[in-house]
mmCIF file of the N, C-alpha and C atoms, coordinates in Angstrom:
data_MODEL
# 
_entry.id   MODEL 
# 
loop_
_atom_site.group_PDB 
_atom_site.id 
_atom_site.type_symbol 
_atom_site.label_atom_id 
_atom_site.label_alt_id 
_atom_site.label_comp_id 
_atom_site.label_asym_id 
_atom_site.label_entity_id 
_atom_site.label_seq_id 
_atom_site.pdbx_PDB_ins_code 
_atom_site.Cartn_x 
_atom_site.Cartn_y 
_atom_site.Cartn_z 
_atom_site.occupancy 
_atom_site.B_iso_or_equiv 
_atom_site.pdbx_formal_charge 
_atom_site.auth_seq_id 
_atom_site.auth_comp_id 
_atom_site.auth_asym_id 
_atom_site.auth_atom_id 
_atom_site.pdbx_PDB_model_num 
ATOM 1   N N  . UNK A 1 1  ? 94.653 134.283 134.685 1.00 0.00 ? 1  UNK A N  1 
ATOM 2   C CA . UNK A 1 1  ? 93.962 133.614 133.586 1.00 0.00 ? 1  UNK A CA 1 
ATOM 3   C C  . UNK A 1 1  ? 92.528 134.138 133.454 1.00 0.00 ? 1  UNK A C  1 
ATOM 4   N N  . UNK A 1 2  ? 91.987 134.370 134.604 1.00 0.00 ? 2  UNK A N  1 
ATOM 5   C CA . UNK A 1 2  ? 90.552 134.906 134.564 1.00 0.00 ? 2  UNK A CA 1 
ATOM 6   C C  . UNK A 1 2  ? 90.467 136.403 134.347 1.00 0.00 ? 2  UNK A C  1 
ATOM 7   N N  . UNK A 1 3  ? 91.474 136.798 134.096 1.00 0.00 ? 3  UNK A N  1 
ATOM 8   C CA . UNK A 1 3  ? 91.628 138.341 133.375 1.00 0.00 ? 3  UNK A CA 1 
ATOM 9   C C  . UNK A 1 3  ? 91.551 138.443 131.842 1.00 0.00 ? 3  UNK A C  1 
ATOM 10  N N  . UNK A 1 4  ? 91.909 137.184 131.203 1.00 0.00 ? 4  UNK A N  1 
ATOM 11  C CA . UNK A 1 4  ? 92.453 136.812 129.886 1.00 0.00 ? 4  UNK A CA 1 
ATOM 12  C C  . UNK A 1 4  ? 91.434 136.211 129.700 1.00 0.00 ? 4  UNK A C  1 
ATOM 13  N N  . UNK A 1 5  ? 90.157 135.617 130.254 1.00 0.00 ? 5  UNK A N  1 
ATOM 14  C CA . UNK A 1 5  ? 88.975 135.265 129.687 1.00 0.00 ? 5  UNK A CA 1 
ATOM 15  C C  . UNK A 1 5  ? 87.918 136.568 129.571 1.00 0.00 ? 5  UNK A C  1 
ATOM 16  N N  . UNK A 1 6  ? 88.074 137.215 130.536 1.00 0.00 ? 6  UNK A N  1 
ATOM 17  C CA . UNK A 1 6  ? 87.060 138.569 130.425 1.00 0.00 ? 6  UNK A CA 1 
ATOM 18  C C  . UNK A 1 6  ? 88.069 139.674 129.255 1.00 0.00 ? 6  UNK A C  1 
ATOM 19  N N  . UNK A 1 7  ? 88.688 139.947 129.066 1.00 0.00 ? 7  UNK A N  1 
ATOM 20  C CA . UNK A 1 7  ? 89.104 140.581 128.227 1.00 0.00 ? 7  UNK A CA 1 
ATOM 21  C C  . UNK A 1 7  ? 88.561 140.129 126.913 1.00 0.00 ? 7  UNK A C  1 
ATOM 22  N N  . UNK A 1 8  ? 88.879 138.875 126.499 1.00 0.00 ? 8  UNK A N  1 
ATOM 23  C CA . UNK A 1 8  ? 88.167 138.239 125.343 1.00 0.00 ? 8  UNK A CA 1 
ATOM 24  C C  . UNK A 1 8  ? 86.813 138.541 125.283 1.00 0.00 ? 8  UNK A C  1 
ATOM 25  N N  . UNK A 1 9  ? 86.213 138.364 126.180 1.00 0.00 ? 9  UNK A N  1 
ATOM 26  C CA . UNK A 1 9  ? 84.717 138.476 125.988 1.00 0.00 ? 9  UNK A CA 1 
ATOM 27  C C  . UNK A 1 9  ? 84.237 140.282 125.709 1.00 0.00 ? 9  UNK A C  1 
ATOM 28  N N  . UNK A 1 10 ? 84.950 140.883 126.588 1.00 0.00 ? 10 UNK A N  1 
ATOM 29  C CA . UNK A 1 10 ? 85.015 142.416 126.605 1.00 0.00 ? 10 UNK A CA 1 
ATOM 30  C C  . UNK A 1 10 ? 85.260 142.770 124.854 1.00 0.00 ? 10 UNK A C  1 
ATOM 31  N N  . UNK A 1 11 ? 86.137 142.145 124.504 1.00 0.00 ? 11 UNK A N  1 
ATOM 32  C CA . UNK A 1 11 ? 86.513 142.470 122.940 1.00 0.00 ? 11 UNK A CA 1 
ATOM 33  C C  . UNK A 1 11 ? 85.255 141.704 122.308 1.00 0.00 ? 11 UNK A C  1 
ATOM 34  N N  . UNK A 1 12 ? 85.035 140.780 122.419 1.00 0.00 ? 12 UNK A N  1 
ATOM 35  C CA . UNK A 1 12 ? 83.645 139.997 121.772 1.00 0.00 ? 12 UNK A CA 1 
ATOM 36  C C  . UNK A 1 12 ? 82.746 141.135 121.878 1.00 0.00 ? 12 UNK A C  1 
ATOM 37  N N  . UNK A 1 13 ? 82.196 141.580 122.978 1.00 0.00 ? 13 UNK A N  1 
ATOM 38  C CA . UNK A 1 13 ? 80.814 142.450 122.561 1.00 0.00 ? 13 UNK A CA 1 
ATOM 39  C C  . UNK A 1 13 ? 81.379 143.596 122.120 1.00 0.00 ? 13 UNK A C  1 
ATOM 40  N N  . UNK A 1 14 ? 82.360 144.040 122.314 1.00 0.00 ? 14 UNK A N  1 
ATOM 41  C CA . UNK A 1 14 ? 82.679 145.189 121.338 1.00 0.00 ? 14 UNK A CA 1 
ATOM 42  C C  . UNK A 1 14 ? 82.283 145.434 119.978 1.00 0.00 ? 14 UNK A C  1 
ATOM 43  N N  . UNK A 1 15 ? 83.066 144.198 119.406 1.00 0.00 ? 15 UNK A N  1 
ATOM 44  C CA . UNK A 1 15 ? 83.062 143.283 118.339 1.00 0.00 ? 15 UNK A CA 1 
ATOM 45  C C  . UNK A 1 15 ? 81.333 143.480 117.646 1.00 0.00 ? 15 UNK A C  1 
ATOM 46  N N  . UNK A 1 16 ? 80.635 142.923 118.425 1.00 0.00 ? 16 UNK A N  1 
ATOM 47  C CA . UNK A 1 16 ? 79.588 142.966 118.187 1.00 0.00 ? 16 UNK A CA 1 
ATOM 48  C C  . UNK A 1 16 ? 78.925 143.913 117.999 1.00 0.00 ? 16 UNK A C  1 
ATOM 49  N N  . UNK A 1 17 ? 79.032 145.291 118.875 1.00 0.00 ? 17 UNK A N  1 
ATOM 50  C CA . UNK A 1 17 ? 78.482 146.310 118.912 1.00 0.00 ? 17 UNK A CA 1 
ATOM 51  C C  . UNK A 1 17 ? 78.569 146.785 117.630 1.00 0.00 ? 17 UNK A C  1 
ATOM 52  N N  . UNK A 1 18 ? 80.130 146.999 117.442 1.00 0.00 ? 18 UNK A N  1 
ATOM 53  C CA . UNK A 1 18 ? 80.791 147.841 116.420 1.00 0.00 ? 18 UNK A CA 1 
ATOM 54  C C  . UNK A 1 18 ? 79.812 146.940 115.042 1.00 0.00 ? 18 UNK A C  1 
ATOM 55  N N  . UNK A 1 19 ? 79.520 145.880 114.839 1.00 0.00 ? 19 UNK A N  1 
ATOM 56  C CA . UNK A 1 19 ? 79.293 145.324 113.972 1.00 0.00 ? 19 UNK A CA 1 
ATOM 57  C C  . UNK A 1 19 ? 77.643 145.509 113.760 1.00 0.00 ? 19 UNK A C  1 
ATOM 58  N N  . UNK A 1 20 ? 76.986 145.479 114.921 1.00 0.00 ? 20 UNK A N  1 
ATOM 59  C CA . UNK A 1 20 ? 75.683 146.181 114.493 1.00 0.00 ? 20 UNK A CA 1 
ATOM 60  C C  . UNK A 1 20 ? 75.256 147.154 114.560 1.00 0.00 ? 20 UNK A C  1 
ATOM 61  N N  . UNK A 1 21 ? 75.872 148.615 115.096 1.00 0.00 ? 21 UNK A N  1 
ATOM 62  C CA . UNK A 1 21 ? 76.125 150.089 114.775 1.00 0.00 ? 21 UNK A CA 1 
ATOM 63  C C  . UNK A 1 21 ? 76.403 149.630 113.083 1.00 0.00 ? 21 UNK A C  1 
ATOM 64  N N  . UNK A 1 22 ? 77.556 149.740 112.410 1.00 0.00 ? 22 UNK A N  1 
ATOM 65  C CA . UNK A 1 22 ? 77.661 149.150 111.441 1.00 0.00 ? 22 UNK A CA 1 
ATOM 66  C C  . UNK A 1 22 ? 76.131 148.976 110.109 1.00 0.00 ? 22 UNK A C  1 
ATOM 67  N N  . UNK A 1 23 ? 75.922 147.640 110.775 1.00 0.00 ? 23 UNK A N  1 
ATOM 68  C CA . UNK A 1 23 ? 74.396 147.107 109.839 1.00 0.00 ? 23 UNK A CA 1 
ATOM 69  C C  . UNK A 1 23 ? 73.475 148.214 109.830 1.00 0.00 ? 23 UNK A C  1 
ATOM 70  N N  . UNK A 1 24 ? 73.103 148.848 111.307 1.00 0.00 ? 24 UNK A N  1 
ATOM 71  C CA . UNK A 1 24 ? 72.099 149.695 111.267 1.00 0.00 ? 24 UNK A CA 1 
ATOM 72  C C  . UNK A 1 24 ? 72.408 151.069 110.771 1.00 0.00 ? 24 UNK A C  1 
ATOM 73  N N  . UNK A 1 25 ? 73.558 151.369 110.264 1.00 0.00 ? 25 UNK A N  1 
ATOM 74  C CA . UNK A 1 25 ? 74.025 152.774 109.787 1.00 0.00 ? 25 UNK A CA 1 
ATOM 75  C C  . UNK A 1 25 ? 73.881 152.448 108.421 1.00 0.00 ? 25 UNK A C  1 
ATOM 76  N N  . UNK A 1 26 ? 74.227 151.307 107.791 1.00 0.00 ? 26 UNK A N  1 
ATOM 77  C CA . UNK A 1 26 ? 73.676 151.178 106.070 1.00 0.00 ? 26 UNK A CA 1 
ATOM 78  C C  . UNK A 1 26 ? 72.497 151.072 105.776 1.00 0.00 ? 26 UNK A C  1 
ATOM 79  N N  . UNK A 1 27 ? 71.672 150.554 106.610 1.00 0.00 ? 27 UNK A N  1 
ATOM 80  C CA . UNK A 1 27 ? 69.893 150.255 106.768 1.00 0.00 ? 27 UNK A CA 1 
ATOM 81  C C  . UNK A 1 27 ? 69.598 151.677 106.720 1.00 0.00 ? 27 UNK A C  1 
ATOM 82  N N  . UNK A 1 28 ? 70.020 152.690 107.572 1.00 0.00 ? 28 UNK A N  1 
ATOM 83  C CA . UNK A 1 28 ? 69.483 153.825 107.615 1.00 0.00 ? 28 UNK A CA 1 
ATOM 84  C C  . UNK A 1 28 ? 69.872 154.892 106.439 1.00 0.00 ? 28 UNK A C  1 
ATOM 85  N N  . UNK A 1 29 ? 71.073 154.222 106.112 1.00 0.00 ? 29 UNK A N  1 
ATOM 86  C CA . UNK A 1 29 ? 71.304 155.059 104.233 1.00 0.00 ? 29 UNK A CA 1 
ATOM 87  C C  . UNK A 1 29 ? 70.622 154.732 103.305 1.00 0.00 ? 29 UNK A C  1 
ATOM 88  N N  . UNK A 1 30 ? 69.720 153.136 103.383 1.00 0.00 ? 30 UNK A N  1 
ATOM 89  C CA . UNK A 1 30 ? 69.739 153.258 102.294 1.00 0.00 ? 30 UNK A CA 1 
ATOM 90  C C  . UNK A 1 30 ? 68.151 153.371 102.483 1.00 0.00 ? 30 UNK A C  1 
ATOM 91  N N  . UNK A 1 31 ? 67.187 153.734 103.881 1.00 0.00 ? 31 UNK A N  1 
ATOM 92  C CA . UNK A 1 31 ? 66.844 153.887 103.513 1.00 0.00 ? 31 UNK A CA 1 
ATOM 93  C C  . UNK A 1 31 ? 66.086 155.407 103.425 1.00 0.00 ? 31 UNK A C  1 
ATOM 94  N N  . UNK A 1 32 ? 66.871 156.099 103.578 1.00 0.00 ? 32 UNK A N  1 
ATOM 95  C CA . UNK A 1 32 ? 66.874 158.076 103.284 1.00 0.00 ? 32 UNK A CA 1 
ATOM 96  C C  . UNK A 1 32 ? 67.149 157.733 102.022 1.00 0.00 ? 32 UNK A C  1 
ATOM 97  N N  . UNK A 1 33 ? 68.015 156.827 101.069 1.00 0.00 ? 33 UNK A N  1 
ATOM 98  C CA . UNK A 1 33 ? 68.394 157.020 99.942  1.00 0.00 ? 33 UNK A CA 1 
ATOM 99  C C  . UNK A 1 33 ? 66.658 156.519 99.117  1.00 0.00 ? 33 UNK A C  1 
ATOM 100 N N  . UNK A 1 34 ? 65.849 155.056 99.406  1.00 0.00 ? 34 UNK A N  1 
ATOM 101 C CA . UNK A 1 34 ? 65.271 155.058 98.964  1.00 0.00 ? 34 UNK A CA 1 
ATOM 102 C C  . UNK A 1 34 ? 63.815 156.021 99.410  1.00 0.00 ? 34 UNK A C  1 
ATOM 103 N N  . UNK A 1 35 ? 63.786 156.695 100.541 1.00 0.00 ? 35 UNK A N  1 
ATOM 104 C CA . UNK A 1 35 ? 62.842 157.973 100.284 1.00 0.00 ? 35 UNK A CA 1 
ATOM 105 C C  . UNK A 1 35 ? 63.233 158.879 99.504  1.00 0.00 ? 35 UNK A C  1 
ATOM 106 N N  . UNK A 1 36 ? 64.600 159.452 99.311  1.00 0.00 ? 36 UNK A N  1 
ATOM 107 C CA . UNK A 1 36 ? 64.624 160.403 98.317  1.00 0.00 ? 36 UNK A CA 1 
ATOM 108 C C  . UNK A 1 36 ? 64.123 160.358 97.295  1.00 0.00 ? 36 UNK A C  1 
ATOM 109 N N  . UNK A 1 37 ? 64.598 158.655 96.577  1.00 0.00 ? 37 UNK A N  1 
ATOM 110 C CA . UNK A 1 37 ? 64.153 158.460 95.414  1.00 0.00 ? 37 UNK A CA 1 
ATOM 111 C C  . UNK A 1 37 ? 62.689 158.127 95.250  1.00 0.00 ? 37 UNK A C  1 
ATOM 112 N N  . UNK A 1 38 ? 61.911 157.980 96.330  1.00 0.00 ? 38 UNK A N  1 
ATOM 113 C CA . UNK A 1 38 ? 60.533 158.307 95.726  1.00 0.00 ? 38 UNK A CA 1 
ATOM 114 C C  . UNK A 1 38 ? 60.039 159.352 96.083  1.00 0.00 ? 38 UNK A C  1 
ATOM 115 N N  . UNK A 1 39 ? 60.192 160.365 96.205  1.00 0.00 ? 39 UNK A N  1 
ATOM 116 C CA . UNK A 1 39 ? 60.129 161.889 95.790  1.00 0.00 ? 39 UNK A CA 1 
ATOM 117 C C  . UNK A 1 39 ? 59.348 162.344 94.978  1.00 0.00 ? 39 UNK A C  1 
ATOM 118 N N  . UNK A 1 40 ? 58.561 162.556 94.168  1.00 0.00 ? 40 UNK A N  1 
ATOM 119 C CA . UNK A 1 40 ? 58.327 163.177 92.900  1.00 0.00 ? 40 UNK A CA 1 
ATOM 120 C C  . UNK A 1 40 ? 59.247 164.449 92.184  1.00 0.00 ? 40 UNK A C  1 
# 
């Protein structure tokens, strides 16, 4: 049973990771996208 609680949790921060890799990979598009666009 105490294999089947750490596994869960193991998938939880995964979970998490994957999810704020994620946030911080669109933050960083958009914002190269908004330096491009102020460019001259």
């Amino acid at each position: 049973m105490k294999n089947q609680i750490l596994a869960d949790s193991v998938l939880n921060a995964v979970d998490s990771v994957i999810w704020w890799y994620g946030a911080l990979f669109w933050l960083f598009i958009a914002v190269i996208a908004l330096m491009v666009w102020m460019l001259p």
